[in-house]
C-alpha atoms as a printed R data frame, in Angstrom:
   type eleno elety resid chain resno       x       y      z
1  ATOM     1    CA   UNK     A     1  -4.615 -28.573 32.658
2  ATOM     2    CA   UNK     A     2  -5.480 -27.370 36.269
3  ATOM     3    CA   UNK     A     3  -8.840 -25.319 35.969
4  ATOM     4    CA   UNK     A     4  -7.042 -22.438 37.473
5  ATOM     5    CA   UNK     A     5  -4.947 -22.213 34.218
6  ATOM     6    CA   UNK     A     6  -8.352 -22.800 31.556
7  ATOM     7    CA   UNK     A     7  -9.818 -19.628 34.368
8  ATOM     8    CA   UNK     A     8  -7.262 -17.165 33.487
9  ATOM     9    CA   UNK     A     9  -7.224 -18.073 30.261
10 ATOM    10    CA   UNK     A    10 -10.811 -17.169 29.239
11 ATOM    11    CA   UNK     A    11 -11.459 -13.539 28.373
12 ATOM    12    CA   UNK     A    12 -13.341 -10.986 30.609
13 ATOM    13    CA   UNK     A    13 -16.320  -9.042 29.385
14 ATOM    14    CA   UNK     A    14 -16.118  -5.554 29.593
15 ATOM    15    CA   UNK     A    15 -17.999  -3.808 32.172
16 ATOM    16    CA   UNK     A    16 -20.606  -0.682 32.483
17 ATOM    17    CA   UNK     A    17 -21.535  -1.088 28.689
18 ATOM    18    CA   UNK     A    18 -24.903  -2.551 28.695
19 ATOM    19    CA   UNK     A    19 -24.968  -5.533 26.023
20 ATOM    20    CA   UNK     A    20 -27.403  -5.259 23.204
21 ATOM    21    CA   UNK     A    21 -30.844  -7.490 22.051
22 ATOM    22    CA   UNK     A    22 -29.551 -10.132 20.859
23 ATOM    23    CA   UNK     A    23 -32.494 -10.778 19.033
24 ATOM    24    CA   UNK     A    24 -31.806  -7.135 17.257
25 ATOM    25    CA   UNK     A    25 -28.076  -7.989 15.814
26 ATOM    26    CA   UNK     A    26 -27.137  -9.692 12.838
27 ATOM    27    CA   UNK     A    27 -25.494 -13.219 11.603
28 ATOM    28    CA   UNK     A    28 -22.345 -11.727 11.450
29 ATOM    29    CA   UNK     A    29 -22.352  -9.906 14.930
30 ATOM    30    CA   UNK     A    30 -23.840 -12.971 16.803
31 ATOM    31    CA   UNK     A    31 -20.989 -15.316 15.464
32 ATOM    32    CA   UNK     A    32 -18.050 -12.979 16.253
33 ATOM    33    CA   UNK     A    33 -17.147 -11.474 12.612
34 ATOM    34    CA   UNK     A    34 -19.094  -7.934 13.060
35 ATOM    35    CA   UNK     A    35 -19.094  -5.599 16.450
36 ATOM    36    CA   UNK     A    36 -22.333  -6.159 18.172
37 ATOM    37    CA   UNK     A    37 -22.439  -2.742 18.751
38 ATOM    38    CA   UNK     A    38 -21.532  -0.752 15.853
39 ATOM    39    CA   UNK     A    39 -21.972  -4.024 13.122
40 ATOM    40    CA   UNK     A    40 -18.386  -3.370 11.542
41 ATOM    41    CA   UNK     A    41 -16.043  -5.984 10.374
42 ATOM    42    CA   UNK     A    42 -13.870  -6.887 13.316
43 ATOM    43    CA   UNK     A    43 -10.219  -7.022 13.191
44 ATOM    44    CA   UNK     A    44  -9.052  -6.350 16.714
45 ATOM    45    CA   UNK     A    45 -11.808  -7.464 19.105
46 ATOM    46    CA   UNK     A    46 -12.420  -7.740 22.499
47 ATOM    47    CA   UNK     A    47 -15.508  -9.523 24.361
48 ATOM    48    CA   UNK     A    48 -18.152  -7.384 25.673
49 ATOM    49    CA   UNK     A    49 -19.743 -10.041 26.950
50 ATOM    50    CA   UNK     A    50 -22.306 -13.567 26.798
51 ATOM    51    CA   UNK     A    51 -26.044 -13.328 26.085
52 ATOM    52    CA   UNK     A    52 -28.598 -16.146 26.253
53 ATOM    53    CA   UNK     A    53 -29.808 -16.172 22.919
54 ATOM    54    CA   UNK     A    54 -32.707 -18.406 21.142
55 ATOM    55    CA   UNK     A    55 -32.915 -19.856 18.053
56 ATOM    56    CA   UNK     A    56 -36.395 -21.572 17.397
57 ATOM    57    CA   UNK     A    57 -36.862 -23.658 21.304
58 ATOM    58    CA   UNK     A    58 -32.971 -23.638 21.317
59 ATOM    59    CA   UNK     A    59 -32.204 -21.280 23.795
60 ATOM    60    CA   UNK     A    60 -27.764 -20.853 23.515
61 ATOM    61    CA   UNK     A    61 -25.264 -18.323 25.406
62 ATOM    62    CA   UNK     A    62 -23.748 -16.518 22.485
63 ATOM    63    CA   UNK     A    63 -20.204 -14.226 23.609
64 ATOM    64    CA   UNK     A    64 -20.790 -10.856 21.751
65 ATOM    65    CA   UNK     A    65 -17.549  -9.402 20.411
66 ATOM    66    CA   UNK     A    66 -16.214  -5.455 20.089
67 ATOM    67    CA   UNK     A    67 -14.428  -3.152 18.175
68 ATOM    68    CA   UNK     A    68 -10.668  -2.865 20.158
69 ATOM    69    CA   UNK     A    69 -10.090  -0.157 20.905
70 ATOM    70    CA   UNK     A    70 -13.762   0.794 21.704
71 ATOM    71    CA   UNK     A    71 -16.082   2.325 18.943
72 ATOM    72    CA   UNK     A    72 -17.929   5.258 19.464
73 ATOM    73    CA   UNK     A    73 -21.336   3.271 19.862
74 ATOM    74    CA   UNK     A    74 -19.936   1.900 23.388
């Protein structure tokens, strides 16, 4: 596949919502199944975006995941 097709593919982050701590949200929120914003169980997401995030010397860009359509905490 031509990298212009993998490019369009990928989702974009939403923009003028500042992304949280990362070192402030949960399990669940960090791998995708909870909003990083509000912490509910997502069912219709949308990325708000990638944070570097580090696990003991391990430092690892994490994409944090939102409520669709937007909660109230965004």
């Amino acid at each position: 596949m031509s990298e212009d097709f993998l490019a369009a593919q990928r989702p974009v982050a939403l923009r003028g919502i500042e992304l949280p701590d990362p070192d402030t949200l949960t399990g669940p929120q960090l791998e995708g199944w909870h909003c990083a914003l509000c912490g509910r169980r997502l069912y219709a997401d949308q990325l708000l975006g990638t944070v570097e995030w580090t696990c003991g010397n391990r430092p690892q860009e994490v994409e944090l995941w939102v409520c669709r359509p937007l909660c109230r905490e965004a």
